[in-house]
RODO-2510 file (C-alpha; in nm, 4 decimals, decimal comma):
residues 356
     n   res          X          Y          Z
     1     x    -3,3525    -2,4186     2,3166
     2     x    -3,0012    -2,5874     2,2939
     3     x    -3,0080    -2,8863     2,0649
     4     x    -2,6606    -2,9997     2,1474
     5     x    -2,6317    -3,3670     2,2806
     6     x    -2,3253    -3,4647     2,5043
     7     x    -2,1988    -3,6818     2,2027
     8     x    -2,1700    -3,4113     1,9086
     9     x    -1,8204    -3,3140     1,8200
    10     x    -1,7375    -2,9794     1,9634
    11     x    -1,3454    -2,9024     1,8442
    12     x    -1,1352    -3,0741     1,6381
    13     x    -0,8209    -3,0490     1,8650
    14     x    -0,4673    -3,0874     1,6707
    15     x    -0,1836    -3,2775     1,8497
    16     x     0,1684    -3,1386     1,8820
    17     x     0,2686    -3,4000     1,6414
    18     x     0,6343    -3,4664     1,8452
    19     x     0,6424    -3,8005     1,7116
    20     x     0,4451    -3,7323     1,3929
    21     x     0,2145    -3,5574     1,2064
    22     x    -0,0644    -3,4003     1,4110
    23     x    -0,3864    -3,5290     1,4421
    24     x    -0,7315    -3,4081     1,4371
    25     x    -0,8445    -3,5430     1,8092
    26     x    -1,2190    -3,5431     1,7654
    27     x    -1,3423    -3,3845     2,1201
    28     x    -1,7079    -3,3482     2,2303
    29     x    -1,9053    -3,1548     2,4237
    30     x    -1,9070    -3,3985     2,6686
    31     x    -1,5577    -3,4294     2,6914
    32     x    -1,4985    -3,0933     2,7412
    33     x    -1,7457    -3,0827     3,0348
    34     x    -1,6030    -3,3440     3,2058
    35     x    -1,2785    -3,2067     3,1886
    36     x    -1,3417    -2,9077     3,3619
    37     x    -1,5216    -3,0755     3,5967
    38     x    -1,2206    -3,2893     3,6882
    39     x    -1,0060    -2,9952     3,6478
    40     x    -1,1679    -2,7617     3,8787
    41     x    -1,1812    -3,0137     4,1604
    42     x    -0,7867    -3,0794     4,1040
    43     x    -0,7082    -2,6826     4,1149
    44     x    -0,9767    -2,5937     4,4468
    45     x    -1,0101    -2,2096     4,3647
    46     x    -1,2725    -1,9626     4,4716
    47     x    -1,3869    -1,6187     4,3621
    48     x    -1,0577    -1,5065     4,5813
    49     x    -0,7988    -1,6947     4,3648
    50     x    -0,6162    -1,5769     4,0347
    51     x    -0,4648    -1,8153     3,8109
    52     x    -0,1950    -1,7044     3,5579
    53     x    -0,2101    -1,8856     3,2664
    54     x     0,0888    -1,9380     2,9723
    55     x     0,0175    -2,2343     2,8025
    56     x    -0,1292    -2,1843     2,4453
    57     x    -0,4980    -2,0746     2,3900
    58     x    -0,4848    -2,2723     2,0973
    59     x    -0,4595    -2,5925     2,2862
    60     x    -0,6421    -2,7946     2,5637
    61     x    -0,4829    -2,6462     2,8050
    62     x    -0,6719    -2,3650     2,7800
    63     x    -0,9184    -2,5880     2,9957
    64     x    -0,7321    -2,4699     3,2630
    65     x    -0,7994    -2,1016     3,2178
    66     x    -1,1825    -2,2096     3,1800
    67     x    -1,1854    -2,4265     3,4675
    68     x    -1,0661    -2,1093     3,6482
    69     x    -1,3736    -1,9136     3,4960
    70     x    -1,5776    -2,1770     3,5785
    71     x    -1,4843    -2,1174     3,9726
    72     x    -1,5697    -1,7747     3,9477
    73     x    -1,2081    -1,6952     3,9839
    74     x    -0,9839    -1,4179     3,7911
    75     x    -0,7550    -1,5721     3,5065
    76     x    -0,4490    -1,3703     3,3935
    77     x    -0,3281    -1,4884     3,0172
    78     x     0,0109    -1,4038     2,8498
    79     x     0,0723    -1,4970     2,4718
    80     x     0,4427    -1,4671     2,5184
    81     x     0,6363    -1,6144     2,8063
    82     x     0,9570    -1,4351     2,9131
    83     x     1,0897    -1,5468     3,2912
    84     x     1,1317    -1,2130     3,4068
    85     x     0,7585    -1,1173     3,3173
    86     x     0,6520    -1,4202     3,4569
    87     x     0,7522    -1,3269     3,7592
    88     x     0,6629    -1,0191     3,7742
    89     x     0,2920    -1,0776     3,6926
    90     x     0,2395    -1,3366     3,9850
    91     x     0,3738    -1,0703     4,2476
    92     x     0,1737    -0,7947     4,0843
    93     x    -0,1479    -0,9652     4,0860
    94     x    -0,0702    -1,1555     4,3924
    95     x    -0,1217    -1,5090     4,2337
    96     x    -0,2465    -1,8051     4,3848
    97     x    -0,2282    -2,0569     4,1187
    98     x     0,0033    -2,0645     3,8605
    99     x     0,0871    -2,2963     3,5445
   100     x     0,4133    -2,3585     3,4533
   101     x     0,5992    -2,6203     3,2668
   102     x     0,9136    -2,8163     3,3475
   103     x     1,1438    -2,5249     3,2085
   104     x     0,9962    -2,2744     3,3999
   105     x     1,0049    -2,4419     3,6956
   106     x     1,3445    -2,4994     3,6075
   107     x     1,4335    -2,1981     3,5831
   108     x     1,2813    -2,1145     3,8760
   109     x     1,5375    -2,3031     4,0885
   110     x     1,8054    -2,1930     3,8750
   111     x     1,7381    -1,8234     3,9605
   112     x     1,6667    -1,7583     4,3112
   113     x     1,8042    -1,3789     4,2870
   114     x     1,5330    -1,3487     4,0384
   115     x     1,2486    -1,4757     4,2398
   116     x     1,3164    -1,4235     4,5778
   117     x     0,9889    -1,3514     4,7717
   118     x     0,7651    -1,3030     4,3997
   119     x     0,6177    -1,6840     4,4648
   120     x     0,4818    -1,5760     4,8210
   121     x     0,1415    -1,5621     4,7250
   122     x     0,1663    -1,9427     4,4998
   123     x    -0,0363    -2,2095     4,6337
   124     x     0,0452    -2,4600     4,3632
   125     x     0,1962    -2,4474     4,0301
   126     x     0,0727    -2,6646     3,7365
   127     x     0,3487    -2,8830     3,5574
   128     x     0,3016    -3,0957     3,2352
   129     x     0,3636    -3,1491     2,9011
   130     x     0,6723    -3,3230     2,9808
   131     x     0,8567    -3,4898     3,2248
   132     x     0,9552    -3,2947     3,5482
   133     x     1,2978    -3,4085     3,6532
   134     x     1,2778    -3,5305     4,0282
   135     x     1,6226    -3,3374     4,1159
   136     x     1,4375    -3,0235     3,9842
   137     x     1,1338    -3,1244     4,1684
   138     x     1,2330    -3,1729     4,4652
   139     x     1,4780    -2,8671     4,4883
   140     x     1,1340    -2,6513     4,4237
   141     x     0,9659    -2,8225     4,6561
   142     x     1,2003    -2,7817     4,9712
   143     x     1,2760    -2,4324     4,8332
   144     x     0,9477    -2,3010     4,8040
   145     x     0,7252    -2,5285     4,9552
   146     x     0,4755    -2,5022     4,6715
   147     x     0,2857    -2,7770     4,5724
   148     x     0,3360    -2,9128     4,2203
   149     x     0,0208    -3,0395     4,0276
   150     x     0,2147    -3,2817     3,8226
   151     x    -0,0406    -3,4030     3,5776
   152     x    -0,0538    -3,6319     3,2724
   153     x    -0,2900    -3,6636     2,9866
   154     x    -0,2595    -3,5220     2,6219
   155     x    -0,4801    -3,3245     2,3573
   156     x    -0,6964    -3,6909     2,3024
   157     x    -0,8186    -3,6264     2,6609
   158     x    -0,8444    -3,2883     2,7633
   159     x    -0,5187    -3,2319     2,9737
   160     x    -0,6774    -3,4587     3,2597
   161     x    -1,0230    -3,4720     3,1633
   162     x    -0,9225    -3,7855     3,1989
   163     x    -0,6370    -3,8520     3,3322
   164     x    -0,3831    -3,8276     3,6888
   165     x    -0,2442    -3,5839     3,8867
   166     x    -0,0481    -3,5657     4,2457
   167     x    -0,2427    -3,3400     4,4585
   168     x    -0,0615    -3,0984     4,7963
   169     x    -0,2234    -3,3644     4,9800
   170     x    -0,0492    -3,6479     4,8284
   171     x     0,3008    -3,4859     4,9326
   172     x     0,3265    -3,6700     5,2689
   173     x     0,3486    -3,9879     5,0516
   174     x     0,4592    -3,9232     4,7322
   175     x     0,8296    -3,7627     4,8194
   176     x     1,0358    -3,9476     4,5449
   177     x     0,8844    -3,6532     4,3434
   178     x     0,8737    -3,8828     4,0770
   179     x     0,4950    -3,9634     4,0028
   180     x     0,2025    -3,8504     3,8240
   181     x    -0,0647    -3,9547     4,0186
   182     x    -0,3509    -4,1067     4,0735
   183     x    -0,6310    -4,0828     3,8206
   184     x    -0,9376    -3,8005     3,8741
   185     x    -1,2618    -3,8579     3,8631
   186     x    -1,4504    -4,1553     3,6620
   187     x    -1,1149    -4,2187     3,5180
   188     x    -0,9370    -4,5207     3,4629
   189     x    -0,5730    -4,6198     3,3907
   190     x    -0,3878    -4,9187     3,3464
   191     x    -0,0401    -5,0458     3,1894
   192     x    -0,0407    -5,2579     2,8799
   193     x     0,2366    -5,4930     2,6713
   194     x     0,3432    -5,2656     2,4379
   195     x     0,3409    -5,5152     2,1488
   196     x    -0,0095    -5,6304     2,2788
   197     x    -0,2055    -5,4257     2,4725
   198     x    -0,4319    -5,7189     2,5695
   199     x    -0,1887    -5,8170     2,8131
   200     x    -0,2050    -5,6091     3,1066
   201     x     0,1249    -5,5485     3,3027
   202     x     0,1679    -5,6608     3,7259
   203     x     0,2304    -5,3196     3,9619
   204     x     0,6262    -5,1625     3,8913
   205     x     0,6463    -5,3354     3,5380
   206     x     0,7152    -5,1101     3,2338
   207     x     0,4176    -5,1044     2,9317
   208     x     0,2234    -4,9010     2,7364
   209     x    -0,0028    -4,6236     2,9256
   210     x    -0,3871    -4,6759     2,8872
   211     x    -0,6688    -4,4583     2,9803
   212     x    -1,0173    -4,5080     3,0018
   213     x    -1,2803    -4,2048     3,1011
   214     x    -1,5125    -3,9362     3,0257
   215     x    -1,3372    -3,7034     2,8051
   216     x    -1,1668    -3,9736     2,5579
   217     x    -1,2033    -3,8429     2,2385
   218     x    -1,3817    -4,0180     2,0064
   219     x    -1,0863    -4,0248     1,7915
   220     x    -0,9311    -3,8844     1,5144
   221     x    -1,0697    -3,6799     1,2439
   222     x    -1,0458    -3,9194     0,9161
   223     x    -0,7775    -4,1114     1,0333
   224     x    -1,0121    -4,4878     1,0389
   225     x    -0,6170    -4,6779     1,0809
   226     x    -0,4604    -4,4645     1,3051
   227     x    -0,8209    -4,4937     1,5292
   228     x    -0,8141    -4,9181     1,5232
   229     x    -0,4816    -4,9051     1,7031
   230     x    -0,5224    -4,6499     1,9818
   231     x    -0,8748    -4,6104     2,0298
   232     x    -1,0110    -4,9439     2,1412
   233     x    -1,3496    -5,1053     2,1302
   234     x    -1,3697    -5,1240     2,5311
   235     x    -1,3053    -4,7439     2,5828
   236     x    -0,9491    -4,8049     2,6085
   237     x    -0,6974    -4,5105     2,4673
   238     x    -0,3261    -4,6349     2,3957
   239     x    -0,1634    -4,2959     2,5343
   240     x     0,1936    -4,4327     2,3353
   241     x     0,3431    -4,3510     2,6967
   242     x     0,5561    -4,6006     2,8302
   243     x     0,5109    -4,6218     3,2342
   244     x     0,4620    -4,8057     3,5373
   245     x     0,2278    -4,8080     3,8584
   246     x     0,3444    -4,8448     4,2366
   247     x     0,2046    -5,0615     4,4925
   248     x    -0,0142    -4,7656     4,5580
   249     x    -0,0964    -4,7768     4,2050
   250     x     0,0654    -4,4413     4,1700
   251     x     0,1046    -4,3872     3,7648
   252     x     0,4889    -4,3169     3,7003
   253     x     0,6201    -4,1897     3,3235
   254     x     0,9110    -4,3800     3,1493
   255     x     0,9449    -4,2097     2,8194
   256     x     0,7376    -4,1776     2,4698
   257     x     0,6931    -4,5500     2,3448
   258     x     0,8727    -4,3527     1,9834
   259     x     1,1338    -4,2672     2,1906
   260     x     1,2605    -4,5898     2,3146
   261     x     1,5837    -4,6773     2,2381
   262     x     1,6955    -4,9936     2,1696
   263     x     2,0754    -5,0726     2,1097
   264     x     2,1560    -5,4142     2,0384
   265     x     1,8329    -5,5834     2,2213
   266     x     1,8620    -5,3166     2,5217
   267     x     1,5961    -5,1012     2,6048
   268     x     1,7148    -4,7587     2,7774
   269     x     1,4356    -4,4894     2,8118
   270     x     1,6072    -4,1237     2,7514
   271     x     1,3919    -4,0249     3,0871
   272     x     1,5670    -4,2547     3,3009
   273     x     1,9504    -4,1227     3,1858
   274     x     1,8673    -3,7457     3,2049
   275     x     1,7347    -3,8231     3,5454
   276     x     2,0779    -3,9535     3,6607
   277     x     2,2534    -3,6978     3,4225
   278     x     2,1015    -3,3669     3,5499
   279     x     2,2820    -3,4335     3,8816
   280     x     2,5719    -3,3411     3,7464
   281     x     2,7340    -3,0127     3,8307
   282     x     2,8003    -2,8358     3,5301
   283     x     2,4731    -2,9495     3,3995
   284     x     2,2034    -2,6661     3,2778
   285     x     1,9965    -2,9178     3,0506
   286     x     2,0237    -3,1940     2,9215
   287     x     1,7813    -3,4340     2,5797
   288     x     1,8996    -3,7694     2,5308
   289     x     1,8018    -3,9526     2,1910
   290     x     1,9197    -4,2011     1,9390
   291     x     2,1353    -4,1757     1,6358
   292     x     2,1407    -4,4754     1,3793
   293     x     2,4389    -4,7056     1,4398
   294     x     2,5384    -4,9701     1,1466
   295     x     2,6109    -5,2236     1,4220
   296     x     2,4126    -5,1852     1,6876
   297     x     2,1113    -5,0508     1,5427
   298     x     2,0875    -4,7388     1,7300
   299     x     2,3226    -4,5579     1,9990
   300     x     2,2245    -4,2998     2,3094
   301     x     2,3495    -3,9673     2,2439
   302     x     2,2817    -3,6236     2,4426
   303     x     2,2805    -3,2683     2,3942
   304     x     2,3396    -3,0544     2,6412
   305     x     2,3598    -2,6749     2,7976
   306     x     2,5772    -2,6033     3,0112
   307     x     2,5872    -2,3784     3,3648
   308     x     2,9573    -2,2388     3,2836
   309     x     3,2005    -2,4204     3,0556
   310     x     3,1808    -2,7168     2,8616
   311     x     3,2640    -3,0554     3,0926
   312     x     3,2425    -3,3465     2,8775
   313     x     3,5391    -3,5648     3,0260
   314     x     3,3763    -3,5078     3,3638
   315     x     3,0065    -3,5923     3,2572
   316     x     3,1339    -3,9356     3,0900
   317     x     3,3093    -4,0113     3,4043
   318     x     3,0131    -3,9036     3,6301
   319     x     2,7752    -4,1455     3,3679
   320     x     3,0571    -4,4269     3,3951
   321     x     2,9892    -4,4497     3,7789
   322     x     2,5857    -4,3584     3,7939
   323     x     2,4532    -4,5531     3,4804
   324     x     2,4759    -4,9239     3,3442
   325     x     2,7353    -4,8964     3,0680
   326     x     2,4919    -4,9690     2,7590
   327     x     2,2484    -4,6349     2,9282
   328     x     2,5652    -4,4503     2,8684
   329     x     2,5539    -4,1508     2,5287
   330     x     2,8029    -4,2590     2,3065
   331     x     2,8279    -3,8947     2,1990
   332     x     2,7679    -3,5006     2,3862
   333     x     2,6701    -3,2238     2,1346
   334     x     2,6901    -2,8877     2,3346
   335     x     2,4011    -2,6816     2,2352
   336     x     2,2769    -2,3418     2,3485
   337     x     1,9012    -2,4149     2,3531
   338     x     1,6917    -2,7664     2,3033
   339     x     1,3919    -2,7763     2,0882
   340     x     1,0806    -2,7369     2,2383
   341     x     0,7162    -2,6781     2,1251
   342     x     0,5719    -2,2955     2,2387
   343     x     0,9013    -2,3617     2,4885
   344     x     0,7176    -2,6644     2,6143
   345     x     0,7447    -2,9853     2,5001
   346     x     1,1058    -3,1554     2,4072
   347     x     1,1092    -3,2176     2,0214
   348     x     1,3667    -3,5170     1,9931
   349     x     1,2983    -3,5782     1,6588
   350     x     1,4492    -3,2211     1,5743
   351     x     1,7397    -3,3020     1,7610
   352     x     1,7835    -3,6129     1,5672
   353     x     1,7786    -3,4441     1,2242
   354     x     1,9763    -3,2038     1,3323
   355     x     2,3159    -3,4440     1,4179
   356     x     2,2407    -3,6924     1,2154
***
């Protein structure tokens, strides 16, 4: 007999700690059932389908390698990511579901001598972790005409155990290739003041993510003060996402609340410049942050790869005419690779140590 209630704690599940230390996210059993649940109905496989997975087994998103066991479905996993391999794999195995990231899907429109007909057999691709730039998007999209899972949630909620996604059948509606979603099953979400999260924001206002569902963990391991600010008494979890929803209450990221900047009063989210940024020609990359600035407080700054040779005359001029002037980086640091966790998520914190 199994004595194990839906309640006891079944992993302690470290964050990424990109704005801080990492936690101890205290995750049950029933949290992790629920996520796969939700998971498996986002991802529709059968005993036919083959996922390839590359995000770390260390991590929840390994959920989505046991949602795929859980459909009675093969699952390929690869420790090490290299694009060429990548690629590979899914035409060798003939994969129909495959998880990616924002820089692989990336550099999937970057290189389509590389692919060419290896993505035949793809009916969607995962994306997550960070935010998928709509240019990129929507340039795989037409392309390839694969349909992106773009999901939200974090390591407090099992990927989206609870949490949204845009589904292929949300793609006759949702082509700003901007959103996240709607939330999956039992789930709740809802946008918050970020200075008081009683206050609940109207539709296409800016605040502080909340979610509310069945795999919220049940928060972190010894941590009693960080636990009275996110994890509140009615269910609520304080994601420390800034975003918005639509009129279709379609949930659309901003930026990390910790990675705000504010420059003399203004508020510019680094999300919304490399949006308008990435446009721009001669532009591989691109990881606005904030410096410290005696006057002003702080100051947007960017570092950048770029396609060919170095173009930072022409990027201020292409900013001057696309951006507000205070959204504008005060300074370009040419860099040959940006920080990332497992080649996942941005690290702007290492970026500001670095030209400090």
């Amino acid at each position: 007999a199994c004595n194990t209630s839906w309640d006891d704690l079944c992993q302690l599940q470290y964050t990424s700690g990109t704005t801080g230390k990492p936690k101890g996210a205290m995750l049950t059993h029933g949290n992790w059932f629920s996520a796969i649940q939700n998971e498996c109905d986002v991802l529709k496989m059968n005993h036919n389908s083959v996922m390839f997975c590359i995000y770390p087994m260390a991590h929840v998103g390994i959920s989505w390698a046991i949602s795929t066991l859980r459909t009675a479905a093969l699952c390929i996993t690869k420790n090490n990511y290299t694009f060429d391999e990548y690629l590979d794999i899914i035409f060798e195995n003939q994969v129909t579901h495959a998880t990616g990231m924002p820089p692989v899907i990336h550099s999937i429109v970057s290189n389509p001598d590389k692919v060419q007909n290896k993505l035949y057999t793809v009916k969607s691709i995962i994306s997550g972790g960070g935010p998928l730039h709509k240019e990129i998007w929507k340039k795989f999209y037409k392309k390839y005409g694969i349909a992106v899972l773009n999901a939200y949630g974090a390591s407090e909620t099992i990927v989206i155990g609870t949490g949204t996604v845009i589904r292929p059948e949300d793609y006759a509606s949702a082509d700003r290739f901007e959103s996240v979603g709607h939330p999956v099953c039992f789930s709740e979400v809802k946008i918050v003041d970020t200075e008081n999260p009683k206050i609940e924001m109207d539709l296409n206002c800016p605040g502080e993510i909340a979610l509310r569902g069945p795999s919220i963990a049940k928060g972190y391991w010894n941590k009693p003060e960080a636990n009275e600010k996110v994890f509140l008494d009615n269910g609520w979890f304080l994601t420390g996402d800034i975003g918005y929803l639509d009129d279709d209450k379609r949930l659309f990221i901003t930026d990390r609340k910790k990675d705000m900047i504010i420059m003399s009063g203004w508020k510019i989210y680094p999300t919304e410049v490399e949006e308008v940024l990435i446009k721009y020609d001669a532009l591989d990359e691109i990881a606005v942050f904030s410096l410290p600035h005696e006057h002003r407080g702080e100051i947007p700054v960017a570092a950048v790869i770029w396609k060919d040779k170095e173009d930072e005359k022409g990027l201020i001029e292409f900013a001057q005419k696309n951006l507000a002037r205070y959204k504008i980086p005060r300074k370009i640091f040419s860099v040959k690779e940006l920080p990332r966790v497992n080649g996942w998520k941005l690290l702007r914190n290492e970026l500001k140590k670095e030209f400090l």
